[in-house]
N, C-alpha and C positions, 0 to 999 in steps of 0.2 A: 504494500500500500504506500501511499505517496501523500505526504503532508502538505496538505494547502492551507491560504488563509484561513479558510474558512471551515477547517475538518479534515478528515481522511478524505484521500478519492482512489475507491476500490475498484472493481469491478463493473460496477453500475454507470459511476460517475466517469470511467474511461469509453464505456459503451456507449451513453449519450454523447460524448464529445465525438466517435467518430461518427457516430449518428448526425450531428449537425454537417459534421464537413461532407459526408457523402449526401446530406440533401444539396448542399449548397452547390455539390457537382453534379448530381441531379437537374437541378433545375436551372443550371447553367446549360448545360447539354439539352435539355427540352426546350429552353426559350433563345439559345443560341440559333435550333433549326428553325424556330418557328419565327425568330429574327430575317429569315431569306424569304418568307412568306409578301405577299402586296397585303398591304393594311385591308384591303377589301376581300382577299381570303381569311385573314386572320378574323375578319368579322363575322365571316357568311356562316350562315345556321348550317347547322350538321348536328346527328344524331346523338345526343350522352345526357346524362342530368341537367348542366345547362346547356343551354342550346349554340355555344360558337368556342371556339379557343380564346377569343377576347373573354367571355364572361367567365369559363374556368380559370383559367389564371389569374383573371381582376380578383376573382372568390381568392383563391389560394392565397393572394398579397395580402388578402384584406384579412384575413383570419391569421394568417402569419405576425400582423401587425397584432391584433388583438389581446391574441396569446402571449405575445412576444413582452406586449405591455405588461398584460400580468404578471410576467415571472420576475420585472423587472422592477414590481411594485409602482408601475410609472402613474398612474392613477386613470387613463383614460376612458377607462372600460369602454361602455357603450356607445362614447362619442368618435370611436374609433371609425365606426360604423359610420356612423351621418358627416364626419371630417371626409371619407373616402372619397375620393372622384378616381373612375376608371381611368386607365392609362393605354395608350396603344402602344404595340410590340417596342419601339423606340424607345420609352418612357420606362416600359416592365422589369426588361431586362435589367437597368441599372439600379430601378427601385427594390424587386427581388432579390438583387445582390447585397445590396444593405442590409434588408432584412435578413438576408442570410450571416451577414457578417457579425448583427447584433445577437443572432442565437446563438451563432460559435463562440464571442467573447463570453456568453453567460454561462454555456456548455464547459466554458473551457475552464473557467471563476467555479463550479459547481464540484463540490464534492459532496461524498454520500451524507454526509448529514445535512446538507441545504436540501438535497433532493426528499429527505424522509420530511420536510417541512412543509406547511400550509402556505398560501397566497391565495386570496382573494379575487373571484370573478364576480365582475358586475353584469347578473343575467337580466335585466331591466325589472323587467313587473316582477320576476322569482325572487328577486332581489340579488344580494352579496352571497355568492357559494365559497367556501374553502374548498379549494383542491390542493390536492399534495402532488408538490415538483414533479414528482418522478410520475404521475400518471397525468398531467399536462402535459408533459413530455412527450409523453407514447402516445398522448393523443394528437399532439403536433404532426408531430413524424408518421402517424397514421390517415391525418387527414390529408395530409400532401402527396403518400403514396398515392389513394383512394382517387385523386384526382388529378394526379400527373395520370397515372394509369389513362384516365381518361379522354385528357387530353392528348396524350399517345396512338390513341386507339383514331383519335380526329387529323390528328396530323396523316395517319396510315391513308387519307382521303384527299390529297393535297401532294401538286409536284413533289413534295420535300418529302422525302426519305425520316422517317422515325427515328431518331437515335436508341440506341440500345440502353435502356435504364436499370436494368435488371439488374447490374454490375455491385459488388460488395469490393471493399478494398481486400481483395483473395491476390496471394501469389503467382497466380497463375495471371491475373491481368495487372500487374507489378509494371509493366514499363512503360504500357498505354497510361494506366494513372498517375505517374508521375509525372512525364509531360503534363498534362493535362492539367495536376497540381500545381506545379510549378507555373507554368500558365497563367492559374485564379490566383495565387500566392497564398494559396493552404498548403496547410502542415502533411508532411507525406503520412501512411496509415504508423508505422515505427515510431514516428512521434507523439502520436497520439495517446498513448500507454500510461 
């Protein structure tokens, strides 16, 4: 285990940290392809829960941001929501990159005892929920699979070629991810530990 400011970081707290940097190349790799698209394909309605690659990825920022506040005690809650204005492919990509950059530093700040702690979500009318770090976490990370997935499956309908998301930081695709890393300026997976 490894002594941070704030506590051990064991096991868990290593697995959420490369949890961030591989969404953050996730969704680099998704909004990268979907960067060669015309803003008028990135728009046009196609088949998935919401109806265009613009409104899945606007969703995906926008709850990114939401979550992100929470964990960060920032206070915004709800007004995260009514602040949003969607953004076209231009706009996304460098906004999602931020977003992703503020869950790696918190990912990265988190050890297992922040993660066993509460933080407060503002559900409007349900009102203030405590949830605990570490299952906001998994819900992050699961709601962005859930919906790249998606948007994946919209891209497969469009000149542009899908990129491969499936990918873990595994040995076996070791040299593609480092490029790649080094590229976004994240930590290779060895680091991450």
């Amino acid at each position: 285990m490894v002594e941070t400011g704030s506590g051990r970081r064991g096991a868990l707290a290593a697995h959420f940290r490369k949890m961030a940097h591989n969404n953050a190349w996730a969704n680099w790799r998704l909004l990268a392809a979907c960067a060669r698209l015309s803003e008028a394909a990135f728009e046009a309605e196609r088949t998935s829960f919401f109806p265009s690659l613009h409104a899945t990825l606007n969703h995906n920022l926008m709850i990114d941001l939401y979550y992100i506040d929470a964990l960060e005690r920032g206070g915004l809650g709800q007004q995260v929501f009514a602040r949003f204005q969607p953004l076209e492919i231009a706009q996304l990509l460098p906004a999602q990159a931020a977003a992703d950059r503020r869950l790696i530093a918190f990912c990265d700040g988190a050890s297992d005892d922040l993660l066993a702690t509460t933080v407060a979500t503002d559900r409007g009318e349900s009102g203030r929920i405590e949830e605990r770090v570490d299952d906001l976490l998994a819900h992050l990370f699961q709601h962005q699979i859930h919906h790249r997935g998606q948007a994946h499956a919209m891209l497969a309908g469009t000149a542009v070629a899908p990129p491969q998301l499936d990918e873990y930081f595994l040995r076996y695709d070791s040299q593609q991810t480092r490029v790649e890393l080094r590229r976004l300026d994240l930590a290779p997976p060895e680091e991450l530990l």
